[in-house]
Biopython code that builds the backbone (N, CA, C, O; Angstrom):
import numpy as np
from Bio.PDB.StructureBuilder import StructureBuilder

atoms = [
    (1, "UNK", "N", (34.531, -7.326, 41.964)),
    (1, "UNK", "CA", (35.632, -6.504, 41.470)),
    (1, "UNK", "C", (36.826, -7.433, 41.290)),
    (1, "UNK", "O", (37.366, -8.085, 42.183)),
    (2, "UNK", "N", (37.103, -7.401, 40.209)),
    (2, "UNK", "CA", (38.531, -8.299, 39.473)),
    (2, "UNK", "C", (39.721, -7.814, 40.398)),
    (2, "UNK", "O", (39.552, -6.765, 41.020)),
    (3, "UNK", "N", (41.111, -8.621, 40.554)),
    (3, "UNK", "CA", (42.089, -8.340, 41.569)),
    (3, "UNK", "C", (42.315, -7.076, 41.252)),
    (3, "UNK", "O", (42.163, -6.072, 41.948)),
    (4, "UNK", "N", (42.875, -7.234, 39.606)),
    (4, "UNK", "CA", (43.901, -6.299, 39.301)),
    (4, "UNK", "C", (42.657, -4.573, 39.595)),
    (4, "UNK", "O", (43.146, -3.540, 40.053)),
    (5, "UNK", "N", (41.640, -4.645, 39.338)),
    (5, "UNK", "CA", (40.733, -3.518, 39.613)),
    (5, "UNK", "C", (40.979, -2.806, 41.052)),
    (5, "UNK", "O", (41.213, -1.610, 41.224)),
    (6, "UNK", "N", (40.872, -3.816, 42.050)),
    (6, "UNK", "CA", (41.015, -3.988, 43.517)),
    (6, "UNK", "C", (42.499, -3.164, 43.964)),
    (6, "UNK", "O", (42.498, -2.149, 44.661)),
    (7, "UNK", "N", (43.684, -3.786, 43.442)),
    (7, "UNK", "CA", (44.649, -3.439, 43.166)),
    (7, "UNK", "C", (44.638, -1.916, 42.749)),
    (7, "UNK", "O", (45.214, -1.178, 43.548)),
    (8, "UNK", "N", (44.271, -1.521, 42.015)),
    (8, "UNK", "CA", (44.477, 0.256, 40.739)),
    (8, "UNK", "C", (43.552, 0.548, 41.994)),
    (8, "UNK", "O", (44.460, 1.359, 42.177)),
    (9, "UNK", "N", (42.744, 0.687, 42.941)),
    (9, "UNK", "CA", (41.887, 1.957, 43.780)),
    (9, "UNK", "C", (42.710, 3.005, 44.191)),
    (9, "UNK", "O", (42.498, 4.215, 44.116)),
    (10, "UNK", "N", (43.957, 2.226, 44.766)),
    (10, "UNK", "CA", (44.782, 3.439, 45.141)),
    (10, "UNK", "C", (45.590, 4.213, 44.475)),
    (10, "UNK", "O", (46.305, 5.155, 44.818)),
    (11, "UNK", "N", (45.358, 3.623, 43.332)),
    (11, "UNK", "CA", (45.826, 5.040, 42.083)),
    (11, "UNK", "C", (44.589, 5.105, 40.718)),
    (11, "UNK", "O", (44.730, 5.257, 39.504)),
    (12, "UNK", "N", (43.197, 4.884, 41.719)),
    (12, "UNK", "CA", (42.306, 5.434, 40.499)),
    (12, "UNK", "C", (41.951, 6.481, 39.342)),
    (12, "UNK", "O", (41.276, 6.478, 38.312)),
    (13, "UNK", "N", (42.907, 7.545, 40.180)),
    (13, "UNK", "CA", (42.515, 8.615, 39.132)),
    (13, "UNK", "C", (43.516, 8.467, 37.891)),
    (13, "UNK", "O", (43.496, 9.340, 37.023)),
    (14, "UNK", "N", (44.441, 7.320, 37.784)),
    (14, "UNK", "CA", (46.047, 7.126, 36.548)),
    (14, "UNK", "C", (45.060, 5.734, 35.698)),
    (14, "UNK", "O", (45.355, 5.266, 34.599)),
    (15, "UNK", "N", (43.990, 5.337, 36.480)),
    (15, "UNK", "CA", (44.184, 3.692, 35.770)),
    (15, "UNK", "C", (42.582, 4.195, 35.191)),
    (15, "UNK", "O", (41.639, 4.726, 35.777)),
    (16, "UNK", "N", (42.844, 3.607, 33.303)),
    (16, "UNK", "CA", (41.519, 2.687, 32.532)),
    (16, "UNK", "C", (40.896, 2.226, 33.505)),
    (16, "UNK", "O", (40.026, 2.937, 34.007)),
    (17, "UNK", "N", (41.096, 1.218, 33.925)),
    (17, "UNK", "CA", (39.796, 0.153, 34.754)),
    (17, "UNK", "C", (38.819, 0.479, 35.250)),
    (17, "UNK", "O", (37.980, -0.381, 35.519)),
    (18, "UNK", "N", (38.591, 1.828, 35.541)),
    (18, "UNK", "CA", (36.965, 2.362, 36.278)),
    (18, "UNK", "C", (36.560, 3.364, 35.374)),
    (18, "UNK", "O", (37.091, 4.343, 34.850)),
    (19, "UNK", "N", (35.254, 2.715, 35.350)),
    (19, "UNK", "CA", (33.875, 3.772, 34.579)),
    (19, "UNK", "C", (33.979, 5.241, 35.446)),
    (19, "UNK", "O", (34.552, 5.620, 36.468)),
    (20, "UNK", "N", (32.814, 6.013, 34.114)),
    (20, "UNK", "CA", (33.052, 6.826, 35.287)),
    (20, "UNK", "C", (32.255, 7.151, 36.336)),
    (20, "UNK", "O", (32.704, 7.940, 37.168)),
    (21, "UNK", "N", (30.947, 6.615, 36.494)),
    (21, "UNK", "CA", (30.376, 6.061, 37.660)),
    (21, "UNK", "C", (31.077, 5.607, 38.646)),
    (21, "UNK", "O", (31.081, 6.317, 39.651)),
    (22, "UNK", "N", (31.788, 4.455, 38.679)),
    (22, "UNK", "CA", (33.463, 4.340, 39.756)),
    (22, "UNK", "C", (34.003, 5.499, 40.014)),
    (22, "UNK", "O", (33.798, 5.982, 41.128)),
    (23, "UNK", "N", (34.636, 6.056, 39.265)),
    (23, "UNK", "CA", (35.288, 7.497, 39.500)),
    (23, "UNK", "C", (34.518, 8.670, 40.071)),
    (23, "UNK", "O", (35.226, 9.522, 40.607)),
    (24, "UNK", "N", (33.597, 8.823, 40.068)),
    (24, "UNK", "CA", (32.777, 9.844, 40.593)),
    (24, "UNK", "C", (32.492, 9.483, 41.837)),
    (24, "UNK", "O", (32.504, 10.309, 42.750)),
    (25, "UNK", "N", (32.128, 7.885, 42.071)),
    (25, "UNK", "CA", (31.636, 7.532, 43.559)),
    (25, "UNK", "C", (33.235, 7.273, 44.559)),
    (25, "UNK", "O", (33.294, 7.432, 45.779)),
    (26, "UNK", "N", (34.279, 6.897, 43.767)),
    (26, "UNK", "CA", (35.955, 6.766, 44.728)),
    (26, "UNK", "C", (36.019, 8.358, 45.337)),
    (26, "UNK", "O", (36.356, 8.646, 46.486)),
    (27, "UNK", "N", (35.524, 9.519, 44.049)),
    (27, "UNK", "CA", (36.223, 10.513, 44.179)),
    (27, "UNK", "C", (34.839, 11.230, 45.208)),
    (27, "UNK", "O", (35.210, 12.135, 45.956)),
    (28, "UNK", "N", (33.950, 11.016, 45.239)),
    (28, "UNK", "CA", (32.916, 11.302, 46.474)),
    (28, "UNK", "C", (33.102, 10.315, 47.864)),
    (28, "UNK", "O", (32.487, 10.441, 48.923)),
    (29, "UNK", "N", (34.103, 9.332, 47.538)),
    (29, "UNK", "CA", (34.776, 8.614, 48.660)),
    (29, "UNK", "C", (35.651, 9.387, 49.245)),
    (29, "UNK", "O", (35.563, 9.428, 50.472)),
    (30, "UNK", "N", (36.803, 10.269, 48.550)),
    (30, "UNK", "CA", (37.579, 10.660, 49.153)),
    (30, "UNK", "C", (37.498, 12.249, 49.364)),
    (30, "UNK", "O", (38.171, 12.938, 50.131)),
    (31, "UNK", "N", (36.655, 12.577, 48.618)),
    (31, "UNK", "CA", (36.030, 14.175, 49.494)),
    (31, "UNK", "C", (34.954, 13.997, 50.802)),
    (31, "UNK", "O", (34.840, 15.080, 51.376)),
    (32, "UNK", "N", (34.177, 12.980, 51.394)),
    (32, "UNK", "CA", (33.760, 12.938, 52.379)),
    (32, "UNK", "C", (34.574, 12.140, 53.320)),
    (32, "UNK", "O", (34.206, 12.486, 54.443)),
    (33, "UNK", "N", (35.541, 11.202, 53.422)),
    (33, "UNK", "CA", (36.694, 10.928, 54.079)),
    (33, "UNK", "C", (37.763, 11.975, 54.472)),
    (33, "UNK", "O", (37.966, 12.061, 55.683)),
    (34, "UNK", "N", (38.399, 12.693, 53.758)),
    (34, "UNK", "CA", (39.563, 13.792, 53.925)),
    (34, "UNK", "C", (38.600, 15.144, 54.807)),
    (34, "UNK", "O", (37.597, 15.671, 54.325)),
    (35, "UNK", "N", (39.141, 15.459, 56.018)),
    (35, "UNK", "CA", (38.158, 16.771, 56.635)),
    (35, "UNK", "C", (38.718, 17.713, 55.933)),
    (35, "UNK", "O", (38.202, 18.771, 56.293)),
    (36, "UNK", "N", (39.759, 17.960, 54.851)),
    (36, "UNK", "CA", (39.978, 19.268, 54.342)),
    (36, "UNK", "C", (39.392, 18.897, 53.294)),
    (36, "UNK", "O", (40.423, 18.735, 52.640)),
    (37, "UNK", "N", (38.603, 18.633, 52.604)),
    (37, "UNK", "CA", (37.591, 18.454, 51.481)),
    (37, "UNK", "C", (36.203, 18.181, 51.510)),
    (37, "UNK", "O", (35.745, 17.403, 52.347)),
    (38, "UNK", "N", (35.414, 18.812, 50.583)),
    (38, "UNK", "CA", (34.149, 18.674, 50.955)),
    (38, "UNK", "C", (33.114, 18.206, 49.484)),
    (38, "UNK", "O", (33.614, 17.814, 48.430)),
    (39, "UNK", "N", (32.221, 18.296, 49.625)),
    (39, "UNK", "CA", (31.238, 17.529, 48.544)),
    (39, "UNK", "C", (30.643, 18.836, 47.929)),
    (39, "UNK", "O", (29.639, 19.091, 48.594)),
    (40, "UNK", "N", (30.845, 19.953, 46.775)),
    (40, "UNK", "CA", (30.532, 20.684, 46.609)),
    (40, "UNK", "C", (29.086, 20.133, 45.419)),
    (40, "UNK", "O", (29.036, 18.971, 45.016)),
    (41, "UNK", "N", (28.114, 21.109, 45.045)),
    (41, "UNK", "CA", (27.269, 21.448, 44.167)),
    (41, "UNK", "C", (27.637, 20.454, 42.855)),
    (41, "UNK", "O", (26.977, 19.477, 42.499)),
    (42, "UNK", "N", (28.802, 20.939, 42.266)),
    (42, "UNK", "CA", (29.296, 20.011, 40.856)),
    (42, "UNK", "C", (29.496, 18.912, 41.018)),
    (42, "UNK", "O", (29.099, 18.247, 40.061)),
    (43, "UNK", "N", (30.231, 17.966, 42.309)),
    (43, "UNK", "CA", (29.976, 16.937, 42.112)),
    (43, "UNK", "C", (28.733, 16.093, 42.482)),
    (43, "UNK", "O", (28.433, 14.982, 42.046)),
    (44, "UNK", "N", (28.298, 16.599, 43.073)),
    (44, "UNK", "CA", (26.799, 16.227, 43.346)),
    (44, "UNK", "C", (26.086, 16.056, 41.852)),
    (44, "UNK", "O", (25.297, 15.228, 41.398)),
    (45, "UNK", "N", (26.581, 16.947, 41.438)),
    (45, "UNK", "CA", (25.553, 17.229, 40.097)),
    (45, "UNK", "C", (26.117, 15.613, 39.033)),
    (45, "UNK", "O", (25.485, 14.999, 38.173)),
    (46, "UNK", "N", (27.307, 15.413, 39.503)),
    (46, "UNK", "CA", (28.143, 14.539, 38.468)),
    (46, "UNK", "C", (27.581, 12.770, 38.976)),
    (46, "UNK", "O", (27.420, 11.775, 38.269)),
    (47, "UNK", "N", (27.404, 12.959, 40.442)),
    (47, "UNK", "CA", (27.017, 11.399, 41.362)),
    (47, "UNK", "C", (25.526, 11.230, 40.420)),
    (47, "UNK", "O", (25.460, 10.290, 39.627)),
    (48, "UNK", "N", (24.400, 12.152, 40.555)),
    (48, "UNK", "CA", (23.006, 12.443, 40.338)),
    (48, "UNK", "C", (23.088, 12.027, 38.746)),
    (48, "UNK", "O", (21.991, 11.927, 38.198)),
    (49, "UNK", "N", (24.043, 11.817, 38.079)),
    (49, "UNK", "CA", (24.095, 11.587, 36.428)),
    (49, "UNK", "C", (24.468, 10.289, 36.307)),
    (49, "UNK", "O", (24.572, 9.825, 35.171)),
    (50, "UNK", "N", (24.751, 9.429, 37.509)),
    (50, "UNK", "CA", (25.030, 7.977, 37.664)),
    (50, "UNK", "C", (24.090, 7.272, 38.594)),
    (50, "UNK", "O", (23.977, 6.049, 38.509)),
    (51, "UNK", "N", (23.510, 7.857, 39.346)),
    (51, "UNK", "CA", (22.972, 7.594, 40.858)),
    (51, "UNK", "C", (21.566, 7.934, 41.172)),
    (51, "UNK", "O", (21.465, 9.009, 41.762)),
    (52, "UNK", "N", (20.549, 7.368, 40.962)),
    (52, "UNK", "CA", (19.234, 8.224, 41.620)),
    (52, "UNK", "C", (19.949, 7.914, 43.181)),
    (52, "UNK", "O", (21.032, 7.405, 43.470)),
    (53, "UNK", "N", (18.674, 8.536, 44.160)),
    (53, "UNK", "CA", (18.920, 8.964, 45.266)),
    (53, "UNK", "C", (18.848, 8.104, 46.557)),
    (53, "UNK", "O", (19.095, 8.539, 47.682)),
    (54, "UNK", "N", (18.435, 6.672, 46.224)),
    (54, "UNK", "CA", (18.302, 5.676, 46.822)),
    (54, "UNK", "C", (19.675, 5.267, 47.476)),
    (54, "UNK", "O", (20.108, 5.138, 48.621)),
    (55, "UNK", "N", (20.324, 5.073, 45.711)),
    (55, "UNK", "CA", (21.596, 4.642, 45.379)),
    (55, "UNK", "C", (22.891, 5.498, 46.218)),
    (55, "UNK", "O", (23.946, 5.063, 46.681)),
    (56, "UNK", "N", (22.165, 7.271, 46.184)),
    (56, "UNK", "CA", (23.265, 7.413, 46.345)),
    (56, "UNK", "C", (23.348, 7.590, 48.393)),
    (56, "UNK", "O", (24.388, 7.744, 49.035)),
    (57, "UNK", "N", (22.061, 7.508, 48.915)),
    (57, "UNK", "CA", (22.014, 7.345, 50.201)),
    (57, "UNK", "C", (22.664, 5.794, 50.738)),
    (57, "UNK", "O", (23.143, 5.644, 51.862)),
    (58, "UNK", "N", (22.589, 4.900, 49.892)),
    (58, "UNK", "CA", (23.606, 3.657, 50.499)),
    (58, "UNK", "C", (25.149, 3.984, 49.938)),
    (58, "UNK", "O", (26.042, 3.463, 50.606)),
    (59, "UNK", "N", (25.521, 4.697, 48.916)),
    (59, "UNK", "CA", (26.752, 4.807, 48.462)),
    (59, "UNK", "C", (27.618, 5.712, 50.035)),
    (59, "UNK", "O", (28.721, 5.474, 50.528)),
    (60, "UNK", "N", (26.727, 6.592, 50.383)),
    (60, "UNK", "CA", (27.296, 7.944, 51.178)),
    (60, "UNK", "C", (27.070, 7.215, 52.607)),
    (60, "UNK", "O", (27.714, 7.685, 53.545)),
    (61, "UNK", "N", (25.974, 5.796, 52.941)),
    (61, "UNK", "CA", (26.106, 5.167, 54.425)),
    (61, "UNK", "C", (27.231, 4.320, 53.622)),
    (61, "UNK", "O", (28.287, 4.741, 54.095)),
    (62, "UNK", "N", (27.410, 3.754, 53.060)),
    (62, "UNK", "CA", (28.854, 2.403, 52.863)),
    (62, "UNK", "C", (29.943, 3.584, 53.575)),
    (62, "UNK", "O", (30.454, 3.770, 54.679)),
    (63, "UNK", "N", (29.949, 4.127, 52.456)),
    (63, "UNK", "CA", (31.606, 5.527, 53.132)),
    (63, "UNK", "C", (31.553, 6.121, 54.356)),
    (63, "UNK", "O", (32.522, 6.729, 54.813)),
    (64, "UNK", "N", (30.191, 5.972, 55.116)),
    (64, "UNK", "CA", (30.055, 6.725, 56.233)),
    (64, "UNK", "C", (30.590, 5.598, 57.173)),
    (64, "UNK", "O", (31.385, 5.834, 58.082)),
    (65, "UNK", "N", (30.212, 4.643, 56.956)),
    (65, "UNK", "CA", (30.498, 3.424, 57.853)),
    (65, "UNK", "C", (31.812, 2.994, 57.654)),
    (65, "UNK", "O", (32.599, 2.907, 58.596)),
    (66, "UNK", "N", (32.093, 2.736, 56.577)),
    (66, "UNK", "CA", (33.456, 2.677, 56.033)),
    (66, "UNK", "C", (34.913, 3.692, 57.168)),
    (66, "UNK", "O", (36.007, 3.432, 57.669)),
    (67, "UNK", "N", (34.107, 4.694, 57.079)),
    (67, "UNK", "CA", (35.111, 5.932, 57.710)),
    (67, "UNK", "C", (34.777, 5.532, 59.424)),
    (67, "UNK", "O", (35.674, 5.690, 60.252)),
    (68, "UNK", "N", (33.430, 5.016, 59.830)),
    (68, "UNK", "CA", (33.629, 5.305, 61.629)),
    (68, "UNK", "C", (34.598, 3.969, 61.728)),
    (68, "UNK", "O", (35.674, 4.160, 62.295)),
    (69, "UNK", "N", (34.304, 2.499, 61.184)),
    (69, "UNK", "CA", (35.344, 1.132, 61.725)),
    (69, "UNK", "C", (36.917, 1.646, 60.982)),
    (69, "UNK", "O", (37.836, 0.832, 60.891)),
    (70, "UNK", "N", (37.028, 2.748, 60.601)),
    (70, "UNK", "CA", (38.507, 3.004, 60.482)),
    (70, "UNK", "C", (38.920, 3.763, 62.092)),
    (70, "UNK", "O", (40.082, 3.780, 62.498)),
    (71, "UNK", "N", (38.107, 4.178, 62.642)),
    (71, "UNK", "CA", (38.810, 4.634, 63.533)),
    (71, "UNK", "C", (37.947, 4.153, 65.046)),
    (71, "UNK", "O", (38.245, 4.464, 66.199)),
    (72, "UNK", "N", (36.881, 3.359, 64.594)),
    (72, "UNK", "CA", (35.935, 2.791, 66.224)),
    (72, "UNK", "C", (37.541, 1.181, 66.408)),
    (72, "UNK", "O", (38.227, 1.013, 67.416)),
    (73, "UNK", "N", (37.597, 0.652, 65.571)),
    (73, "UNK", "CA", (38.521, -0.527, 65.424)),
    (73, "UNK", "C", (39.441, -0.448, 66.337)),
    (73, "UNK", "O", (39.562, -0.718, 67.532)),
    (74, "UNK", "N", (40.426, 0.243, 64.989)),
    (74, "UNK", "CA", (41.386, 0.673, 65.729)),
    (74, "UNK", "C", (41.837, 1.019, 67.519)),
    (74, "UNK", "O", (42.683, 0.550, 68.279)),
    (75, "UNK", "N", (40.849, 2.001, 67.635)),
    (75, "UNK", "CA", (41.008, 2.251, 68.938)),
    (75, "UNK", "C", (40.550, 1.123, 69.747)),
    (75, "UNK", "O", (41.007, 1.533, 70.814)),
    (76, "UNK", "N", (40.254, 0.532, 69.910)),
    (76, "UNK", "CA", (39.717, -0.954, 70.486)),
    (76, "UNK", "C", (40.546, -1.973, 70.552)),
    (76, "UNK", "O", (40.397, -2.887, 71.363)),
    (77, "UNK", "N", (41.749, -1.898, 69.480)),
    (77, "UNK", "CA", (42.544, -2.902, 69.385)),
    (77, "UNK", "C", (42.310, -3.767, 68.353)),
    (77, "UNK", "O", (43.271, -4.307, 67.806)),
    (78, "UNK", "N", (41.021, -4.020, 67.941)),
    (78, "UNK", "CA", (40.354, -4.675, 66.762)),
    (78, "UNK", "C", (41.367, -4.770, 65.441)),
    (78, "UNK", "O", (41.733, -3.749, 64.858)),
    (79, "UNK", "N", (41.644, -5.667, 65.168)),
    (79, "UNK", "CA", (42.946, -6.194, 63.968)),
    (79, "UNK", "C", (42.141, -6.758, 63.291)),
    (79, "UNK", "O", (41.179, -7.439, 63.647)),
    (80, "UNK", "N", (42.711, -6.344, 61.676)),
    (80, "UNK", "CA", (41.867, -7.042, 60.196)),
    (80, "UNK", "C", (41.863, -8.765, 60.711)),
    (80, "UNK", "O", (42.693, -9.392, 61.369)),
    (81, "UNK", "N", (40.537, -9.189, 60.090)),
    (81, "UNK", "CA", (40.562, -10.592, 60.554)),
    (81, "UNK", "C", (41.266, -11.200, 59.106)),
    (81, "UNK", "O", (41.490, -12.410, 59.094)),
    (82, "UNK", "N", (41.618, -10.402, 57.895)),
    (82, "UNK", "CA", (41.903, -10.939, 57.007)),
    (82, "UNK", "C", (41.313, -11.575, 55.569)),
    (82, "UNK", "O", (41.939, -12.278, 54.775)),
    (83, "UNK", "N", (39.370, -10.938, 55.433)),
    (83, "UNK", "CA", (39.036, -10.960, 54.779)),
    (83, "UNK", "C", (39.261, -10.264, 53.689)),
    (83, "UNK", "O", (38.439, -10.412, 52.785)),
    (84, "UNK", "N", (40.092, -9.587, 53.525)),
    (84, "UNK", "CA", (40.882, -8.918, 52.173)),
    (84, "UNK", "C", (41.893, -8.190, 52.478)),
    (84, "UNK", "O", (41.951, -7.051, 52.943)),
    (85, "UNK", "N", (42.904, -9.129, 52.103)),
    (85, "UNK", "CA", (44.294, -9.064, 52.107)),
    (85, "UNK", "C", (44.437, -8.047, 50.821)),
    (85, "UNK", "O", (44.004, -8.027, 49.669)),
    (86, "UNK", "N", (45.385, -7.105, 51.744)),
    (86, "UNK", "CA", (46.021, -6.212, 50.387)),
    (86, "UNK", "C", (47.787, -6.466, 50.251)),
    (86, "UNK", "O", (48.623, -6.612, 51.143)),
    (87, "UNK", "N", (47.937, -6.447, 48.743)),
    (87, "UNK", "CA", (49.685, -6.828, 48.643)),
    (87, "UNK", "C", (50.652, -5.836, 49.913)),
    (87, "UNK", "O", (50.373, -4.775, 50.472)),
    (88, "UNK", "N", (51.753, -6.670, 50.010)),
    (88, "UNK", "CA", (52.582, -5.633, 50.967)),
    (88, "UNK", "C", (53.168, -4.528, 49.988)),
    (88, "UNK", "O", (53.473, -4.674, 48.805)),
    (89, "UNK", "N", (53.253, -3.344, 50.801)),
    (89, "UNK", "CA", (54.083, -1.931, 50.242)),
    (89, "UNK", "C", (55.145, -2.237, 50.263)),
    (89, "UNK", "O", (56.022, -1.445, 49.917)),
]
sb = StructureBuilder()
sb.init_structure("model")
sb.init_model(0)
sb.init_chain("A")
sb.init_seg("    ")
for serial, (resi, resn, name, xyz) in enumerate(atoms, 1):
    if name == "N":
        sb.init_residue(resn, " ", resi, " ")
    sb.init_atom(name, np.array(xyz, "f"), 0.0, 1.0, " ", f" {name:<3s}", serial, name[0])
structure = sb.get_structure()
C-alpha cells in the first residue's frame, strides 16, 4: 500500500484511492470493530462479490486480531515498537 493510500484510511469513505473491494472490506472493518454496529445480510452480500470464503475468513481473523492487540497491548503497557509510524495530528 502506497503512503499517500496509507495516509486516506482514515478518511476512506471521501478519497478515489480504494477499489471497491477496499471499501467494502475497511467498511466490514469498521462494522465489526464499533459494538454499536453490526455486519448485516447486505453487506455480506457486497464482501461475497469480492471475496470467496477463504478470503473472507482471513479478512474477518486479520480484524479480529487486529481489534484483541488494540486492547490485550495496551493494557500490558505494550508501546508501538514503531513499525508504522503514522503522521502527527
Amino acid at each position: 500500500m502506497g503512503e499517500a493510500k496509507l495516509l486516506a484510511v482514515a478518511n476512506w469513505r471521501h478519497s478515489d484511492l480504494f477499489s471497491e473491494a477496499e471499501r467494502v472490506a475497511l467498511e466490514y472493518a469498521e462494522r465489526i470493530t464499533f459494538t454499536d454496529q453490526r455486519v448485516d445480510d447486505a453487506l455480506f452480500a457486497r464482501l461475497k462479490a469480492h471475496y470467496d470464503e477463504p478470503q473472507l475468513v482471513e479478512l474477518t481473523a486479520a480484524i479480529a486480531f487486529e481489534n484483541f492487540r488494540s486492547k490485550f497491548n495496551p493494557s500490558l503497557g505494550i508501546e508501538a515498537q514503531g513499525f508504522c509510524p503514522l503522521p502527527p495530528r
